[in-house]
C-alpha positions as CSV (number, residue, x, y, z in Angstrom):
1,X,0.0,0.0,0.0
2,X,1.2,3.7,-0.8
3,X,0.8,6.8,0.5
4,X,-0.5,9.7,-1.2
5,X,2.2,12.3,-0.3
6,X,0.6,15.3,-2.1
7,X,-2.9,15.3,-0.8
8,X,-1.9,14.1,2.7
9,X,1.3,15.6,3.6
10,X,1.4,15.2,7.3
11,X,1.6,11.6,8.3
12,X,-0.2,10.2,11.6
13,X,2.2,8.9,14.6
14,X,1.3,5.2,13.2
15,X,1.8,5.8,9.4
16,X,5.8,7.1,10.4
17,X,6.5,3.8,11.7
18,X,6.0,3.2,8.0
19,X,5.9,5.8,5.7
20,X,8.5,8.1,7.3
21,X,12.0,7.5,5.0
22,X,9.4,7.3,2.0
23,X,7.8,10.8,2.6
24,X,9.4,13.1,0.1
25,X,9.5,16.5,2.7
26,X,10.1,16.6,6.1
27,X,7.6,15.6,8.9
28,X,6.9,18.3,11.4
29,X,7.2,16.5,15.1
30,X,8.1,20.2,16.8
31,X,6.4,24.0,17.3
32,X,7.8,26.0,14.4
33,X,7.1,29.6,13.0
34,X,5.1,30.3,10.0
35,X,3.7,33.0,7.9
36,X,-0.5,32.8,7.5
37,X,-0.9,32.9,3.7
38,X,-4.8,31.9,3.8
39,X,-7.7,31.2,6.2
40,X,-10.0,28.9,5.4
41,X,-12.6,29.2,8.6
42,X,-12.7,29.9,11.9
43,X,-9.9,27.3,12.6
44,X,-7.9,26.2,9.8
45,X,-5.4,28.2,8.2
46,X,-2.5,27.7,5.3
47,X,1.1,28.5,6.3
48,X,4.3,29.3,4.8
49,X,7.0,27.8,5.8
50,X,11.1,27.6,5.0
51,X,11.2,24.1,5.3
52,X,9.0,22.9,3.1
53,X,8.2,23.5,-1.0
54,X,4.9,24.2,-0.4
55,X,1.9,25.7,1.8
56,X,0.1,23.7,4.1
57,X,-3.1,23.5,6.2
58,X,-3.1,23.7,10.4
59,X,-6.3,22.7,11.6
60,X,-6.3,24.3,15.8
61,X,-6.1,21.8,18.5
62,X,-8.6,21.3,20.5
63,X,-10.8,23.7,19.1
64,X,-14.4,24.1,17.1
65,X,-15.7,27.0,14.8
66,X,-18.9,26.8,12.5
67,X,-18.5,25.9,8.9
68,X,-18.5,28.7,6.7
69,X,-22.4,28.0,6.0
70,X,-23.5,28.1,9.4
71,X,-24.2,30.9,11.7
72,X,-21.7,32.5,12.5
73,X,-19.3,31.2,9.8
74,X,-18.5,33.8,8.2
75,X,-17.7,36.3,11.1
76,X,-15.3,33.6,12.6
77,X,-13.7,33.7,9.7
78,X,-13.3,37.2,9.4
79,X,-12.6,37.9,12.8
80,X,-9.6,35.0,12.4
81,X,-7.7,37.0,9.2
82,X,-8.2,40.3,11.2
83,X,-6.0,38.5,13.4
84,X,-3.5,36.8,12.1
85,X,-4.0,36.7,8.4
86,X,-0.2,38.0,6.7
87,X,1.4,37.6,10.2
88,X,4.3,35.2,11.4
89,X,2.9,33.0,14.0
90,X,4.1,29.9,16.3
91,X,2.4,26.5,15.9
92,X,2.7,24.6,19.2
93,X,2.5,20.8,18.0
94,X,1.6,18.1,20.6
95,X,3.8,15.1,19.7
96,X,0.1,12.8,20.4
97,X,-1.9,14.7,18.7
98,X,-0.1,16.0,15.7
99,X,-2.7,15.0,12.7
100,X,-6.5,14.9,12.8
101,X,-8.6,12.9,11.2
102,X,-8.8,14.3,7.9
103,X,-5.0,14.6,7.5
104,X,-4.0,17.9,8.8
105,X,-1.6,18.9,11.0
106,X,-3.0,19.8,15.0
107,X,-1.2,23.0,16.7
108,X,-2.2,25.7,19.0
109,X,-1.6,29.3,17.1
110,X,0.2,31.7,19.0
111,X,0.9,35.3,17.6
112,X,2.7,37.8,19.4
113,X,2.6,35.6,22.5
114,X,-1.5,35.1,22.6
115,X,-3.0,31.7,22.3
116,X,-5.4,32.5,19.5
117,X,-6.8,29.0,20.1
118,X,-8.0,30.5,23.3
119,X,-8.9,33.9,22.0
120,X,-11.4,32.7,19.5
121,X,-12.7,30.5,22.1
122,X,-13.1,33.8,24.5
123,X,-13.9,35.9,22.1
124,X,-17.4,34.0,21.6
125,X,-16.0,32.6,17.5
126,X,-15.2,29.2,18.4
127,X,-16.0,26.3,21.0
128,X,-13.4,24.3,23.0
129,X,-13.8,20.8,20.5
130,X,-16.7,18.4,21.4
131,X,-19.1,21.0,22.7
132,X,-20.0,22.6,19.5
133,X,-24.5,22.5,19.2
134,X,-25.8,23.0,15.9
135,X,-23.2,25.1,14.7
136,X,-24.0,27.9,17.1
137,X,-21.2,29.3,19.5
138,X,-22.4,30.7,22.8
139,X,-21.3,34.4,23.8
140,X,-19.1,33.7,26.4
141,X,-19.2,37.4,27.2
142,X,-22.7,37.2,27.4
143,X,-23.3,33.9,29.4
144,X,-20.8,34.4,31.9
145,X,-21.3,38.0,32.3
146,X,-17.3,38.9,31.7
147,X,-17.4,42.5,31.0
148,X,-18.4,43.0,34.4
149,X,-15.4,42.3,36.0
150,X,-13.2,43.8,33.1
């Protein structure tokens, strides 16, 4: 059985016990710094690297935002490339967790030392992952009453 290299880059901690000396670029197994070229939602992005050929996906770890065609969507989107679209960011990559399920590489985003994963979350555009409900995000600010003791 092969692998295909080109539309799944990133292999999974079980396919580099036999894939690895086959892949044709290097496997990322530690944080690195990248440039945001493109974001796709509210939490995946394409990066820019110097170490590889070509841009790649980063899905974030541990975190949930509505597809594009939900509610909400659309501003989490926005509200993501207001943020960090153009910018050099860090990708924090835990070893156990490095690829998801569809293939893309896992990392929490930092830029300029705050954990976007977490912002998004705060900010009311995203979910921690698993506790997403019909694609509608709660406001945080809202619920727990925040801006109160701000």
């Amino acid at each position: 059985m092969t692998h295909d290299f080109v539309r799944f880059p990133e292999l999974t901690n079980t396919q580099m016990e036999i894939y690895y000396f086959e892949s044709p670029h290097k496997q990322i197994l530690e944080d690195f710094r990248a440039k945001v070229v493109k974001v796709h939602d509210g939490d995946t992005i394409t990066v820019e690297t110097d170490f590889r050929d070509f841009n790649f996906p980063v899905r974030f770890l541990n975190t949930d935002a509505p597809e594009l065609k939900d509610p909400g969507g659309r501003d989490s989107q926005s509200w993501l490339a207001e943020k960090i679209l153009n910018k050099e960011v860090d990708i924090i990559i835990n070893r156990s967790q490095r690829v998801g399920k569809y293939g893309r590489l896992l990392g929490k985003i930092f830029s300029e030392g705050v954990d976007i994963n977490e912002e998004s979350i705060r900010a009311g555009k995203a979910t921690p992952f698993g506790q997403q409900e019909a694609g509608e995000i709660p406001n945080l600010n809202k619920d727990l009453n925040i801006k109160q003791w701000v």
